[in-house]
C-alpha positions as CSV (number, residue, x, y, z in Angstrom):
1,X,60.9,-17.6,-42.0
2,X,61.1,-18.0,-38.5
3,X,59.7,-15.6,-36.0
4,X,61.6,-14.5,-33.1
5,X,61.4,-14.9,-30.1
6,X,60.1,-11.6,-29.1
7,X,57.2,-11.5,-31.4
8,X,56.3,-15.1,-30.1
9,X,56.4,-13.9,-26.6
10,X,54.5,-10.2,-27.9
11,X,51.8,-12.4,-29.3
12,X,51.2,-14.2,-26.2
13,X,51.1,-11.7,-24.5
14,X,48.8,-10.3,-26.5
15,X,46.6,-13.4,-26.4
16,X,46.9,-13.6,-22.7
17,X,45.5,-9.7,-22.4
18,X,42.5,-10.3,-24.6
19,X,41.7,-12.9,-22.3
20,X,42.1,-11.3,-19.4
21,X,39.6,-8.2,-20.7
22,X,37.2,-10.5,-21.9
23,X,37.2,-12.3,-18.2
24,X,37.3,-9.2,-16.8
25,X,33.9,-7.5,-18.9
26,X,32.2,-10.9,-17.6
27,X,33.2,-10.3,-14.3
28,X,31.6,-6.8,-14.5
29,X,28.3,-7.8,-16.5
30,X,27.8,-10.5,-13.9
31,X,28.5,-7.8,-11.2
32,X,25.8,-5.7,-12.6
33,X,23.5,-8.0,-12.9
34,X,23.7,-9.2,-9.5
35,X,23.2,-5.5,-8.5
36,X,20.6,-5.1,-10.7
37,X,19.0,-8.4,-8.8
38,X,20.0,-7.2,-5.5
39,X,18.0,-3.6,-6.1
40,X,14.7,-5.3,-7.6
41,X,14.8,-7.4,-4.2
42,X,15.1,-4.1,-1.9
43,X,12.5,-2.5,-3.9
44,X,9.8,-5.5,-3.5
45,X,10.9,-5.7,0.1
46,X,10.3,-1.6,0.6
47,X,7.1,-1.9,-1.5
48,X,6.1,-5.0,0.5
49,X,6.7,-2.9,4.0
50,X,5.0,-0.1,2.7
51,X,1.9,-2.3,2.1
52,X,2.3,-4.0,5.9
53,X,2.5,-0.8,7.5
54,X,-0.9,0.7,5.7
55,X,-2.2,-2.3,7.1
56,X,-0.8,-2.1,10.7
57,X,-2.4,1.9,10.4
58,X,-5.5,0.5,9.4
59,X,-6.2,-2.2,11.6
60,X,-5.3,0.4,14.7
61,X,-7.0,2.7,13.4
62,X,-10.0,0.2,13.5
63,X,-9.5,-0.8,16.9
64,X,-9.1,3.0,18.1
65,X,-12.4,3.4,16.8
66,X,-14.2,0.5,18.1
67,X,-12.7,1.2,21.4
68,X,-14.0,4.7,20.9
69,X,-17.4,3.4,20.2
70,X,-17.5,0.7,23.2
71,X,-16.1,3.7,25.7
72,X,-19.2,6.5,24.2
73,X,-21.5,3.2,24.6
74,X,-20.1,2.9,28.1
75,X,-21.2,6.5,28.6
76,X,-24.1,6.5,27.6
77,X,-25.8,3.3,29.2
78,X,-24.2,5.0,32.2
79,X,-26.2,8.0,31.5
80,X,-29.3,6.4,31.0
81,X,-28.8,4.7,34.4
82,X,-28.5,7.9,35.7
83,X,-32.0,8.8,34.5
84,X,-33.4,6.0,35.4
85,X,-32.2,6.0,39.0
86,X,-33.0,10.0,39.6
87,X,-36.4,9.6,38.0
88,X,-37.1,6.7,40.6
89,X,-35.9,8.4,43.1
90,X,-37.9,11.6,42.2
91,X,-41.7,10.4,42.9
């Protein structure tokens, strides 16, 4: 027997939906994975900052303290001139 013309057209329709879904859940998967790539990225880039910016604190923090120690060296040669200079100026 023949089918009609309706269920011909019900069954491609039918076949065009399922095709549709099934383009439609790859859409999504690849969606999600391209978020899921895009959030690994931020979190290597956030780690990586993280990293830079301990450095950054660390090297100033280094060159506060060896200006720290050139400026206490700078006071005290400049109080041992002082001695000097009074004790030869004392006699």
């Amino acid at each position: 027997m023949l089918k009609s013309t309706k269920t011909r057209a019900e069954e491609k329709f039918a076949a065009t939906q399922k095709k549709h879904d099934q383009v439609m859940k790859k859409k999504e998967k690849d969606r999600q994975k391209e978020l899921e790539h895009t959030a690994s990225l931020r979190a290597l880039r956030l780690a990586k900052e993280a990293v830079d910016k301990e450095a950054a604190d660390a090297a100033a923090a280094e060159k506060a303290a060896a200006v720290a120690e050139k400026a206490a060296a700078k006071k005290k040669k400049g109080s041992r001139r002082k001695e000097v200079v009074a004790a030869v100026a004392a006699p």
